[in-house]
C-alpha positions in Angstrom: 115.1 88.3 100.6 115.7 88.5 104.0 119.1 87.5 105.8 118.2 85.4 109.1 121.2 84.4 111.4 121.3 80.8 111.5 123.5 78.9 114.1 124.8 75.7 112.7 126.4 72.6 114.5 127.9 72.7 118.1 130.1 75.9 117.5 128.3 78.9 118.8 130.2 81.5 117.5 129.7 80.6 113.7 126.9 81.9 112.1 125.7 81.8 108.3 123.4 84.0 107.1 120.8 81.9 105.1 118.7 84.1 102.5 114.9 82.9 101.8 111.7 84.5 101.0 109.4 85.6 103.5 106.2 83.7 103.3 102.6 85.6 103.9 101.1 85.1 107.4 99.4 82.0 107.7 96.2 84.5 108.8 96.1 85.7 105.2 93.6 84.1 103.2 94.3 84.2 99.0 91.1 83.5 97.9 88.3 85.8 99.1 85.1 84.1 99.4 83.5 86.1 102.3 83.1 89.7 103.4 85.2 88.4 106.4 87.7 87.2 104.0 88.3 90.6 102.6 88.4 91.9 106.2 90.8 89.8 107.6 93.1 90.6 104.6 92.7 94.5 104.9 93.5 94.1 108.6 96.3 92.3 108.1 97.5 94.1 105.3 97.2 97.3 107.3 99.0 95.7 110.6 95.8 96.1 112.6 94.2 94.2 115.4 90.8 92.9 115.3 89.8 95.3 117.7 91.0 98.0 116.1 89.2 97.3 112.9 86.0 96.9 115.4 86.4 100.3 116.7 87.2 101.9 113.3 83.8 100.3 111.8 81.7 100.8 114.9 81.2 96.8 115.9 82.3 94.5 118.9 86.0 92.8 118.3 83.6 89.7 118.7 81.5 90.9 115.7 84.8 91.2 114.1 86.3 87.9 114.8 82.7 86.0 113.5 83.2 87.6 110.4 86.6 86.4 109.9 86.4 82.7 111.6 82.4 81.9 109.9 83.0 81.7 106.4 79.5 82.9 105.2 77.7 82.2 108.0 78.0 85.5 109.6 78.2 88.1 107.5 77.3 92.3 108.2 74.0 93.6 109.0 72.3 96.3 106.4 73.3 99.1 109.0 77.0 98.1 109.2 77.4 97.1 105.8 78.5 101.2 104.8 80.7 101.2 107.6 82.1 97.9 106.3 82.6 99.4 102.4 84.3 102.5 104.1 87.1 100.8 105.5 88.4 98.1 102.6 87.5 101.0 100.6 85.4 99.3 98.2 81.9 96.7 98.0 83.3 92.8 98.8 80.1 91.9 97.5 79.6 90.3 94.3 78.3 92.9 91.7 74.4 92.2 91.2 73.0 90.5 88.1 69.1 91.2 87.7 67.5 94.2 88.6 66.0 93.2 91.7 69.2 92.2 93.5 71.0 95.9 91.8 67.8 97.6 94.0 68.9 95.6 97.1 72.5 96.0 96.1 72.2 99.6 96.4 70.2 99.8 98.9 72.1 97.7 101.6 75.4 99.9 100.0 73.3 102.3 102.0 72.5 100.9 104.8 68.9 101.3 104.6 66.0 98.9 105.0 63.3 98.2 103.2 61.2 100.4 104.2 63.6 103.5 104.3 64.6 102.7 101.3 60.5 102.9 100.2 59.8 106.1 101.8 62.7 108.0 99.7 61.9 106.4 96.2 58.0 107.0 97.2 56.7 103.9 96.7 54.7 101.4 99.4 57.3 99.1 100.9 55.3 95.8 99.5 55.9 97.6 95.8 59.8 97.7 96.6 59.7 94.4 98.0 58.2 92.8 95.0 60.8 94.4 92.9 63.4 93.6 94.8 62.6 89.8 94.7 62.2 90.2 90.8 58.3 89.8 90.7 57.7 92.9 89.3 59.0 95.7 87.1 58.5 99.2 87.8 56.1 101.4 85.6 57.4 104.2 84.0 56.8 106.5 87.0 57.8 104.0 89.3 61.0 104.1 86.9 61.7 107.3 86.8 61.5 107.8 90.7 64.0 104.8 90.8 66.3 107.0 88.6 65.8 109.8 90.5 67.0 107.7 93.8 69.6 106.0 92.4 70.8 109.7 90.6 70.6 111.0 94.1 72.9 108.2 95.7 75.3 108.4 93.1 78.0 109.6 95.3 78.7 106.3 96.6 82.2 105.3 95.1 81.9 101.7 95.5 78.9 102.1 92.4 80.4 100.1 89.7 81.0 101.6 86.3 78.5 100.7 84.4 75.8 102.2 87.0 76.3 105.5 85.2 74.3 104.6 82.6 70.5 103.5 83.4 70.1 100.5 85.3 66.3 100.4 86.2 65.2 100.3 82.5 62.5 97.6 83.1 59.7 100.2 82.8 56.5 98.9 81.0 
């Protein structure tokens, strides 16, 4: 509760102190549907300006302001996505459900593309690609050099839990 002074008919030297809840900013969004939505609400939970959150992840206070205002429609590139993670300290993303979109999940966690992200796991980038879109699973080399990749990233700590275990099992 906080006490506000509040002046009260035509006498001003009476005040009364009227005790009320103080309500969250308008700006602050409950329901967090976009990464800009869990953006805004860091920001605002941490007292910063938009361009202050655009200088600490490395974007233009426009960049910033898209992401808030464009529910959806705007949303971070692959390369500032890990700058993104870094500062609400964990993935706004929803957590990947088939194995392709867990490749891409990881991946863009990295900010790599496509054909970075090829190179590393030593595959051809159309392979990758074709996994990614869930057209085909990996053989059991293929597999295992996705385990060795994913092993290798590990260090990320927005991984969820259950990415300890093996997730690119598809091998046939």
């Amino acid at each position: 509760m906080i006490g506000v002074p509040h002046r009260q008919g035509s006498f001003p030297f009476c005040c009364r102190t009227i005790k009320t809840e103080r309500l969250p900013s308008p700006a602050y969004r409950g329901a967090l549907e976009s990464v800009g939505d869990h953006v805004r609400n860091k920001r605002i939970e941490l007292g910063l300006t938009q361009w202050e959150v655009a200088a600490a992840i490395g974007v233009c206070e426009a960049t910033v302001c898209r992401w808030e205002r464009e529910k959806g429609l705007f949303n971070p590139t692959v390369s500032q996505l890990p700058q993104v993670i870094a500062f609400l300290g964990y993935d706004p993303r929803p957590a990947p459900s088939s194995f392709g979109q867990k490749i891409v999940w990881l991946r863009s966690s990295l900010g790599m593309k496509q054909c970075e992200a090829a190179r590393e796991i030593g595959v051809d980038q159309t392979t990758l690609g074709g996994w990614e879109r869930d057209e085909r699973i990996p053989t059991k080399e293929s597999a295992r050099k996705l385990e060795m990749w994913k092993n290798k990233v590990r260090r990320l700590p927005q991984l969820p839990p259950e990415w300890a275990k093996p997730i690119f099992q598809k091998a046939t």
